[in-house]
KEMARLO-203305 format. One record per residue (C-alpha): x, y, z; residue in one letter. Coordinates in pm, whole numbers, padded with zeros to 5 digits, always signed. Each point is the difference from the previous one (the first is absolute). Layout:
% KEMARLO-203305
XYZA ...
END
This chain:
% KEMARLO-203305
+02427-11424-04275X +00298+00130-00130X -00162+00227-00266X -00258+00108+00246X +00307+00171+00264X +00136+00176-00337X -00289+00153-00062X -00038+00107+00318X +00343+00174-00011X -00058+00190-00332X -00315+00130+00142X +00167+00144+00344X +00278+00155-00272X -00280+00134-00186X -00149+00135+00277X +00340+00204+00145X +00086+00069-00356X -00344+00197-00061X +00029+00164+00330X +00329+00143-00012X -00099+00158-00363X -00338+00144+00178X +00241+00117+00320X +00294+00138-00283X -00309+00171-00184X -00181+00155+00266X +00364+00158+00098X +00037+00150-00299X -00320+00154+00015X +00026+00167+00301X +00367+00130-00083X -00141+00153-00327X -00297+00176+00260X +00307+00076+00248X +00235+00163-00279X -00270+00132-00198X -00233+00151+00254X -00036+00223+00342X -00220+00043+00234X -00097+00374+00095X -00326+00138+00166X -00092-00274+00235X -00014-00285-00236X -00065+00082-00294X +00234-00139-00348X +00177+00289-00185X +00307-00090-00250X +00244+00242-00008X -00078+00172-00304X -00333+00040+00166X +00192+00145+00304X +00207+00250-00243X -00338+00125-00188X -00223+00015+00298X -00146+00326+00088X +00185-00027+00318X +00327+00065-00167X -00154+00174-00280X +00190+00394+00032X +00327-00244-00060X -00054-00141-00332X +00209+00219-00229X +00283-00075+00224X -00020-00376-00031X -00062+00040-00409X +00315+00214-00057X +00199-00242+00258X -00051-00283-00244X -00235-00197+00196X -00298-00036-00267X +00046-00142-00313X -00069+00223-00326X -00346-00120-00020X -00340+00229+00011X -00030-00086+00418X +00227+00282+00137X -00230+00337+00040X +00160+00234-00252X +00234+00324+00146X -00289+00231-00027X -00186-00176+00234X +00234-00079+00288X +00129+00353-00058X +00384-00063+00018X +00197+00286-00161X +00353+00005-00094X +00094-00359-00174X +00310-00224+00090X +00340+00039-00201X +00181-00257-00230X +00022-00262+00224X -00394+00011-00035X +00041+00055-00325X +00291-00307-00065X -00254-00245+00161X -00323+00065-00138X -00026-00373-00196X -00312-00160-00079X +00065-00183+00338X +00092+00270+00212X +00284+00030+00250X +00041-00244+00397X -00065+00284+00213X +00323+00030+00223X -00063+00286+00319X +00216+00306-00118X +00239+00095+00281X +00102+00343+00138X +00378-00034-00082X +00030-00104-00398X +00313-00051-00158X -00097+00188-00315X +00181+00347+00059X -00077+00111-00316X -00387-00035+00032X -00173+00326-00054X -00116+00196+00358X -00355-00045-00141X +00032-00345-00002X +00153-00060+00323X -00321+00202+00153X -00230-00223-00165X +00130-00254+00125X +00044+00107+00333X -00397+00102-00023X -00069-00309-00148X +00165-00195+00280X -00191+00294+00273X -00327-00159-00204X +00095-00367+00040X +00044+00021+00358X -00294+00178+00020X -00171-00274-00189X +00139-00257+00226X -00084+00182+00331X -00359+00030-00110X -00008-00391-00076X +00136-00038+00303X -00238+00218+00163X -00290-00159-00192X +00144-00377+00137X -00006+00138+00394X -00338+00209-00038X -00199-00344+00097X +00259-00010+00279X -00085+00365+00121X -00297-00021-00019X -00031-00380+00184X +00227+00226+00265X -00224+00265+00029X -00292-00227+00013X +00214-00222+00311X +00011+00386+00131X -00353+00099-00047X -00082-00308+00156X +00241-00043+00317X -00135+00399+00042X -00373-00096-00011X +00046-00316+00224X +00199+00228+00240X -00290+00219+00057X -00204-00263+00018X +00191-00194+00226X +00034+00345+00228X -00422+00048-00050X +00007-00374+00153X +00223+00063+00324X -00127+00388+00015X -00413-00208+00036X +00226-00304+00209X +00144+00294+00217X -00339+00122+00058X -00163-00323+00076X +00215-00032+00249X +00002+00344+00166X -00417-00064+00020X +00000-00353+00167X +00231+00161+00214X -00194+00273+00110X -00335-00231+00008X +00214-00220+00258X +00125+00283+00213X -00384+00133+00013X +00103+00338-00206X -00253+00145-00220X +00060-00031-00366X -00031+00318-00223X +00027+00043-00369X +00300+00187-00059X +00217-00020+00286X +00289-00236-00018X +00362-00049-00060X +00104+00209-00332X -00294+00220+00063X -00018+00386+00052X +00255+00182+00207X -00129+00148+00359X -00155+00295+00140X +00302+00218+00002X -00063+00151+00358X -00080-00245+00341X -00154+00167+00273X -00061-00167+00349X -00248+00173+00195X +00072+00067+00401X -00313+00091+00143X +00103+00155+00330X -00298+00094+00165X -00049-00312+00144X +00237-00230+00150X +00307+00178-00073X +00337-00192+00014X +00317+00069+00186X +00156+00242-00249X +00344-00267+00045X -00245-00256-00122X -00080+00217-00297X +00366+00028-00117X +00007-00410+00022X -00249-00047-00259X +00140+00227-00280X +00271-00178-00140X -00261-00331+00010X -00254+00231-00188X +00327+00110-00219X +00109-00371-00099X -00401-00075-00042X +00002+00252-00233X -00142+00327+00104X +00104+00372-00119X -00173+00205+00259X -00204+00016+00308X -00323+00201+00060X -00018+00138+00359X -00325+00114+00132X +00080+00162+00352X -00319+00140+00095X +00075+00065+00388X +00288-00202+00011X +00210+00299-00146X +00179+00245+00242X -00206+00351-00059X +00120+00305+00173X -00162+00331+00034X -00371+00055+00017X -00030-00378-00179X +00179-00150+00321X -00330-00138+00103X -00038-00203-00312X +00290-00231+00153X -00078-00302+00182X +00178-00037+00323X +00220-00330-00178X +00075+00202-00354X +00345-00040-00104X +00269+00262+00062X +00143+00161-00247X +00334-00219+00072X -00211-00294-00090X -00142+00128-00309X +00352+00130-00112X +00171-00366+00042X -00261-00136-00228X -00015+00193-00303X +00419-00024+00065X -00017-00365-00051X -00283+00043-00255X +00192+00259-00223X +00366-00228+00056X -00220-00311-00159X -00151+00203-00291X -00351-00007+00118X -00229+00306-00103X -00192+00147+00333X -00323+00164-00084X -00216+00102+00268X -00331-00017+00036X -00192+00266+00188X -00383-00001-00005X -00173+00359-00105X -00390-00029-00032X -00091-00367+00126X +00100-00209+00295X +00087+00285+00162X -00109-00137+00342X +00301+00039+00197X +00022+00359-00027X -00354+00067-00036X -00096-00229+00305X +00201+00253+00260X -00153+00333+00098X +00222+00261-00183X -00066-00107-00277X -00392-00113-00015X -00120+00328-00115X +00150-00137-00362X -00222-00290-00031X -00287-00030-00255X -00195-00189+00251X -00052+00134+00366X -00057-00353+00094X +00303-00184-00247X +00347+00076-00049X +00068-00223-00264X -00007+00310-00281X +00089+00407+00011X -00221+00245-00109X +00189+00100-00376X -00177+00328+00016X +00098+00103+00345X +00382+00238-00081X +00112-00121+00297X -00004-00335-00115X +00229+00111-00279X +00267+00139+00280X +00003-00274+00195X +00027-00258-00301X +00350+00265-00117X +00130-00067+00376X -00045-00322+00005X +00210-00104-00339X +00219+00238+00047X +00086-00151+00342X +00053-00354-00183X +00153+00112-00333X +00273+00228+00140X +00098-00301+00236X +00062-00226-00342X +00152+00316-00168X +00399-00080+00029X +00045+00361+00005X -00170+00059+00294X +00191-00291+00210X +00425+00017-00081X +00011-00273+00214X -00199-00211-00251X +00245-00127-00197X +00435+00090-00026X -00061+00293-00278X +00215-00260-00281X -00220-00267+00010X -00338+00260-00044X +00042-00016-00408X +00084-00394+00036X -00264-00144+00211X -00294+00260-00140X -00153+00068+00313X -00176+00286-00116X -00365-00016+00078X -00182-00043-00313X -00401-00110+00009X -00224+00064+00342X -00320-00164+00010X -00303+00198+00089X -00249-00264+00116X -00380+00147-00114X -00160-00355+00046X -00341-00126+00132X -00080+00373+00057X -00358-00136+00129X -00121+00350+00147X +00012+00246-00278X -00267+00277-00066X -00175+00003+00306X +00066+00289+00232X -00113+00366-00049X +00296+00113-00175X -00018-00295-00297X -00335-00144-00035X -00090+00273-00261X +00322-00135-00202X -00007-00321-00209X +00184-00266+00172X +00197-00132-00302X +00143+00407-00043X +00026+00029+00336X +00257-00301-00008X +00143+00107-00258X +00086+00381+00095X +00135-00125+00318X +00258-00287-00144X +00087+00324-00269X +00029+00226+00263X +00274-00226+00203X +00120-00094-00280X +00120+00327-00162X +00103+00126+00377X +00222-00314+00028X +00175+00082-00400X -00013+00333+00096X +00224-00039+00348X +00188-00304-00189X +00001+00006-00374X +00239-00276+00017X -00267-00257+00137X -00271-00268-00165X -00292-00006+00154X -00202-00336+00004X -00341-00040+00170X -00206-00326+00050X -00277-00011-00282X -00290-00172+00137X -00210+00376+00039X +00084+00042-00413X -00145-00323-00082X -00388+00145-00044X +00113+00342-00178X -00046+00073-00358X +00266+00056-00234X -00111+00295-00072X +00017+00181+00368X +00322-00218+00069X +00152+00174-00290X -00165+00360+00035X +00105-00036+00432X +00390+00043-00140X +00163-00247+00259X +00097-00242-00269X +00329+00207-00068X +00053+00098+00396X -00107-00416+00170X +00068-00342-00099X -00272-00273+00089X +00125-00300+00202X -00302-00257-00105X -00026-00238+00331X -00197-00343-00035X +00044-00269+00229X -00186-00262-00091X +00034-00260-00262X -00195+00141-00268X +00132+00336-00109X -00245+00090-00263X -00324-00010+00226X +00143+00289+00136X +00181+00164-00280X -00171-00023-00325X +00173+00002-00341X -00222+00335-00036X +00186+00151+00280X +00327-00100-00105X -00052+00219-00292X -00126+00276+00168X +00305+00017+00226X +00235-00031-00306X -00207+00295-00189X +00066+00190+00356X +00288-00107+00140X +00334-00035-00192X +00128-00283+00261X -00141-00193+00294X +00126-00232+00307X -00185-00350+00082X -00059-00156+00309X -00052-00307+00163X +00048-00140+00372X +00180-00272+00178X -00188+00033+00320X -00265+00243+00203X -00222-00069-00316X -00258-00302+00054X -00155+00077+00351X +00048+00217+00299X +00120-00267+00271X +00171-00210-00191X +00317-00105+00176X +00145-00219-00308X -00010+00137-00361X -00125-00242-00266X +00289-00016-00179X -00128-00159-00291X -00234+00297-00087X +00278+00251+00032X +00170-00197-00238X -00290+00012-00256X -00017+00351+00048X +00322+00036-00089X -00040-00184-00309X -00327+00122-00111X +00166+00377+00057X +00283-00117-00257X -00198-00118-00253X -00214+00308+00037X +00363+00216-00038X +00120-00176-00320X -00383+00063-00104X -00109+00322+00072X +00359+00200+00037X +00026+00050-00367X -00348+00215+00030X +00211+00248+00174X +00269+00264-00211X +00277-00055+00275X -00165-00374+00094X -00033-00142+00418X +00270+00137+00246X -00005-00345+00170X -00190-00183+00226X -00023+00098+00378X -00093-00306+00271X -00192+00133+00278X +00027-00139+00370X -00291+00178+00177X +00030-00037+00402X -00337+00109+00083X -00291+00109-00248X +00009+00326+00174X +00100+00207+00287X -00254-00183+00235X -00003-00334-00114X +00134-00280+00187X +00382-00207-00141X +00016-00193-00284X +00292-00197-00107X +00281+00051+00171X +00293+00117-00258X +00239-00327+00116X -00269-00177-00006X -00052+00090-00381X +00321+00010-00092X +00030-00363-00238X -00318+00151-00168X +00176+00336-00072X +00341-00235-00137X -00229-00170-00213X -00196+00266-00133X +00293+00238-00049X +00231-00295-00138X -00279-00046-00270X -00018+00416-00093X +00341+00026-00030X +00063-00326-00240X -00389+00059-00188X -00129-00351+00047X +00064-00260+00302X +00302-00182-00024X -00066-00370+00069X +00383-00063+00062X +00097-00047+00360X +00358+00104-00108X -00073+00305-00211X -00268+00138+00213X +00128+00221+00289X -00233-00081+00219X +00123-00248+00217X +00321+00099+00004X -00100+00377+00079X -00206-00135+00292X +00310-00263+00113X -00237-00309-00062X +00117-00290-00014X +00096-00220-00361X -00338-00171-00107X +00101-00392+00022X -00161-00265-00198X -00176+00045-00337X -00344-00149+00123X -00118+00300+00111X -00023+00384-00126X +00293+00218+00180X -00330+00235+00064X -00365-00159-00004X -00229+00346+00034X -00367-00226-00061X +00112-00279+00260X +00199+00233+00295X -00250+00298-00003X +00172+00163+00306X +00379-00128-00165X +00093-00117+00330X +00329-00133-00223X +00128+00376+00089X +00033-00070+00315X +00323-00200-00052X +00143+00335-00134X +00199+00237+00204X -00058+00298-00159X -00061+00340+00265X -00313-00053+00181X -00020-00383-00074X -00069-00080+00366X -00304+00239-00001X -00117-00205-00352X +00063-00320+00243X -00183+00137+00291X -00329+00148-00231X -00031-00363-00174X -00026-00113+00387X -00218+00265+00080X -00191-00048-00346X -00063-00408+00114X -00105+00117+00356X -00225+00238-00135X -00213-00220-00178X -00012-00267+00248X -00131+00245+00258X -00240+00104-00245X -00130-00321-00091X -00054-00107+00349X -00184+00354+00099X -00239-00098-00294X -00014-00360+00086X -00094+00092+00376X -00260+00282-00068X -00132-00127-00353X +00043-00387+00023X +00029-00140+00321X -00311+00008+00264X +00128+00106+00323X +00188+00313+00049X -00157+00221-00267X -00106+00340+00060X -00368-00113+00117X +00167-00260+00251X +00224+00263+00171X -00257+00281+00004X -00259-00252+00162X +00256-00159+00203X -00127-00355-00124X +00217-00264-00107X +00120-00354+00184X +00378+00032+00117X +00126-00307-00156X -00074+00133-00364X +00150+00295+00088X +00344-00174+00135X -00005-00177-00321X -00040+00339-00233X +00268+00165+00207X +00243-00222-00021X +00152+00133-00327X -00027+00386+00133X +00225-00082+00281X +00274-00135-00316X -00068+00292-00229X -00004+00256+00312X +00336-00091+00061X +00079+00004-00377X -00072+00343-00005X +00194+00123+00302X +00308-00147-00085X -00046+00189-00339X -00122+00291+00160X +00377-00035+00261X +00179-00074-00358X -00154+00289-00184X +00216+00318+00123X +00340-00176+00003X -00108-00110-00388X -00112+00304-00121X +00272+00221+00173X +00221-00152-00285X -00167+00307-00247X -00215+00225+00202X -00030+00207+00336X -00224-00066+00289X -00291+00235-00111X -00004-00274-00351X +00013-00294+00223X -00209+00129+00214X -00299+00106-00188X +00061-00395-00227X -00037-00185+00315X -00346+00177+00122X -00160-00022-00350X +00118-00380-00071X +00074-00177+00304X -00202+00162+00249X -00295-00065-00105X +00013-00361-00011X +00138+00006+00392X -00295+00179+00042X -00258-00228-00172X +00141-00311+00175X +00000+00127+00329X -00361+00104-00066X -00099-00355-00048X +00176-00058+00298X -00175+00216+00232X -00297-00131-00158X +00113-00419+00057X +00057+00055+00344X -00287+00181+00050X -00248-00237-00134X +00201-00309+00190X -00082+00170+00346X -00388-00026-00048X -00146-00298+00156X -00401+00048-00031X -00174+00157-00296X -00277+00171-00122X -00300-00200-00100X -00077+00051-00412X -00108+00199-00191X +00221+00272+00084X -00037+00348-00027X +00114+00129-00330X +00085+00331-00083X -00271+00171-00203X +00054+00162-00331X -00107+00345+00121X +00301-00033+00295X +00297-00109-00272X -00060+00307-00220X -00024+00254+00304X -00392+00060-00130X -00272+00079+00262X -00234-00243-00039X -00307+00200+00055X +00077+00226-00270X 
END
């Protein structure tokens, strides 16, 4: 037992024994690697000597041989080779043994005063060598640094881009739901980041219709100002004072010249550009509807176009801008503007707008029809046009474009009005190219060195329309600034801007369309999006609501604007912009409207007892009819208290004539229609006996007025 624990014992001291000699050996070993060896390139095993002869140092060897760091072996390249000149002195000499010298770094300041010059500036170039020597190794050590650094660089650089690329597509993600949620068309190319603006903002006043108080005017600029707009486009027609033999042309509501004067005051003191618009070959009805002036039409039985061959019409065209332009002329009124703040606020007239659209009688009486009508349009807008630059060389001339459209290049360019006329290219509806074809766009630029767009934000999408469909005007809008950043390189001078049209009837004898208060948060919307280039989603950044004094949008369920759910955006009518109680009252009148309609249809189309056939035979049962006129007794009343409410509304913006004329085209008739039924109810309740069937009908012959026996 006892021999079997000492054995035991010598083993486990065995065991340690051999370890600590494998643990003492395996030291060794890797001190003779440590003191023998470096490391250099990444990893890979050099010795020193290595290091010394490597072609990385190579330029330096003669240096290192004469310093005494080789041995007098065959290894050292000879002096020939490493191309040293001038050799050291003695103490090179005094230590050249078979074993060579310890090399010791020579120092600047030696002791050794009697040491030749030329040794003391081979040694200071040997030292300038060494240190050179040492930099590089030093340089050659941090390279994999560098470059790890420049890599860390390169890649923080390329992940920053990408990481931008990420948020720029995140951004834009965004910016679509967005617009998907708030019912806003999306179009390639518009955005945040995207393409600057048009660079001019017209709003169009059409004044032949409608016209507002001129007070109510000067309320709306600085909103159209903060919206974004640059200028306004007035078209008078007869709202303009004219004196002298045009007098007539006035109608008997046209502003004074007062009026007129306090607007372009408060136009000119905001920066807005006034260009008028004064029609001179089409819709010329209000001067050629009166009887001194007649003899000018093309048509006996029209006057929507002058005869361009007719001198007179020439004269009378002169008269008429000169009337206009000479009122917008600052040197013809001193009481414009205070004479120091003329060269500030610019208010010198500087485009006019000729008109020349929908010229639909051209060619036709005896003085033209011999003429081709696409010359004969032409020689008349060159004729104006070189009358107006001669008279005012100072002024652009801009005409709408629509009468161009079917012209060749060729006679476009021959006709000379591409250096005298700019086009102003109008489409309304959604789809600009069905209009204006990417042929035409290139004939205009090979014409034209410049051109004017335009779209609408209400009068565009039907003649009785009392609300505008906002959401349309929008995607006008849009679909007009993707066409711009398109199409306005074509051009050598590019697109002017974009021009948003508010038509008030289609022409001199049409009925009212929208109301301008009434399309007022279509015109904020549509100009808001001009002036910024896309539609900004943000309630906050967007001046809409705060232009119009709406309220804050609360809550985050809904859109702060929902254009495919609130078609007639009754959410304006919590606004208090000018006019918002005539927006109010035409949403009230809009909801009466149709429920008078749909009961007028219901009675005559759907219901059985008080149609047309009952009332002109007198034969119906009176309990039916008590029962179908129980709602026209509610909606008759409807419409009188709107009809009682409608002056006080409307007097907000316009005079009695306005008011006047609104209430017998939209409200009237509806009194009438109701009380028609009326009549008719109480008519058929009296009878007591009728008519045994079948009853007489009217024959075919009798409805169309025919004689039957021939």
């Amino acid at each position: 037992m006892h021999s079997r624990v000492l054995m035991v014992c010598w083993r486990r001291k065995l065991f340690f024994l051999g370890a600590s000699l494998l643990f003492l050996l395996a030291l060794w070993f890797w001190g003779f690697l440590y003191t023998t060896h470096i490391t250099e390139d990444g990893g890979k095993i050099v010795s020193v000597r290595e290091l010394m002869l490597g072609s990385a140092h190579g330029r330096h060897d003669g240096l290192l041989h004469r310093l005494g760091f080789y041995e007098s072996d065959n290894s050292a390249p000879s002096d020939t080779a490493r191309g040293i000149g001038e050799p050291l002195g003695g103490n090179h000499a005094s230590g050249s043994g078979s074993g060579g010298v310890k090399f010791v770094k020579p120092t600047s300041g030696g002791s050794n005063l009697g040491s030749s010059f030329s040794l003391r500036s081979g040694k200071a170039r040997h030292t300038d060598e060494w240190d050179s020597i040492m930099q590089e190794h030093v340089d050659d050590d941090m390279k994999p640094q560098h470059h790890a650094v420049h890599a860390d660089e390169g890649g923080k650089g390329q992940r920053h881009i990408t990481d931008e690329m990420r948020m720029a597509a995140e951004r834009q993600s965004h910016y679509e739901h967005e617009l998907k949620r708030m019912g806003v068309p999306v179009i390639a190319g518009l955005g945040p980041g995207g393409r600057p603006p048009p660079a001019q903002r017209l709003v169009h006043f059409d004044l032949k219709g409608a016209p507002p108080k001129m007070a109510y005017l000067r309320r709306l600029l600085p909103i159209l100002k903060t919206l974004g707009a640059t200028g306004i486009l007035l078209e008078y027609e007869d709202m303009f004072p004219y004196g002298g033999q045009l007098a007539p042309l006035a109608a008997r509501n046209a502003y004074t010249r007062d009026e007129i004067l306090e607007l372009l005051k408060a136009a000119f003191a905001l920066g807005l550009n006034v260009i008028p618009l004064v029609q001179t070959f089409g819709h010329l009805e209000f001067a050629l509807k009166l009887k001194d002036f007649a003899h000018l039409r093309e048509v006996e039985d029209s006057p929507q176009a002058l005869c361009p061959s007719y001198n007179a019409s020439l004269v009378f065209l002169e008269a008429l801008l000169e009337q206009v332009i000479e009122y917008h002329t600052p040197a013809a009124n001193e009481n414009l503007l205070h004479k120091d703040d003329i060269g500030r606020l610019t208010p010198k007239l500087t485009h006019i707008h000729i008109g020349c659209d929908e010229v639909y009688h051209l060619a036709e009486c005896p003085r033209c029809r011999h003429r081709l009508r696409d010359q004969l349009f032409l020689d008349h807008v060159y004729n104006v046009a070189t009358l107006v630059r001669r008279r005012w060389p100072h002024l652009h001339l801009i005409i709408w474009d629509d009468m161009l459209r079917h012209i060749s290049t060729e006679v476009l360019q021959a006709s000379g009005i591409g250096r005298l006329v700019d086009p102003m290219i109008w489409v309304y509806t959604e789809d600009i190219y069905k209009f204006v074809q990417s042929p035409t766009w290139e004939k205009y630029a090979s014409v034209f060195s410049t051109a004017w767009a335009a779209s609408a934000f209400k009068g565009a999408h039907g003649e009785g329309l009392l609300m505008p469909p906002v959401r349309r005007h929008l995607e006008n809008t849009l679909r007009w600034l993707a066409v711009i950043q398109g199409e306005g390189n074509r051009f050598t001078n590019g697109l002017q801007g974009l021009a948003l049209t508010g038509w008030q009837r289609y022409d001199h004898f049409a009925v009212l369309c929208e109301l301008l208060p009434t399309a007022l948060p279509s015109l904020a919307v549509c100009l808001s999006t001009a002036a910024k280039g896309y539609f900004d989603v943000s309630a906050r950044t967007n001046p809409i609501l705060s232009s119009l004094t709406c309220p804050e949008p609360t809550g985050e369920h809904h859109a702060w604007l929902e254009f495919h759910k609130d078609s007639l955006m009754v959410s304006f009518s919590r606004c208090m912009f000018p006019g918002s109680m005539i927006y109010r009252f035409m949403l009230r009148l809009t909801s009466v409207m149709a429920e008078v309609d749909e009961y007028s249809d219901g009675i005559k189309q759907r219901r059985g007892w008080l149609t047309d056939y009952n009332i002109r035979h007198n034969f119906s049962t009176g309990a039916r009819v008590d029962d179908l006129l129980s709602d026209n007794y509610r909606l008759l009343n409807s419409v009188s208290n709107l009809a009682r409410n409608a002056a006080s509304t409307l007097a907000e913006a316009y005079d009695h004539w306005t008011y006047g004329e609104f209430i017998e085209q939209r409200i009237f008739p509806m009194m009438e229609e109701l009380k028609r039924l009326e009549r008719a109810g109480d008519g058929l309740k009296k009878r007591r006996v009728w008519p045994q069937r079948p009853l007489p009908y009217l024959k075919p012959f009798e409805v169309l007025g025919i004689d039957e026996k021939t």
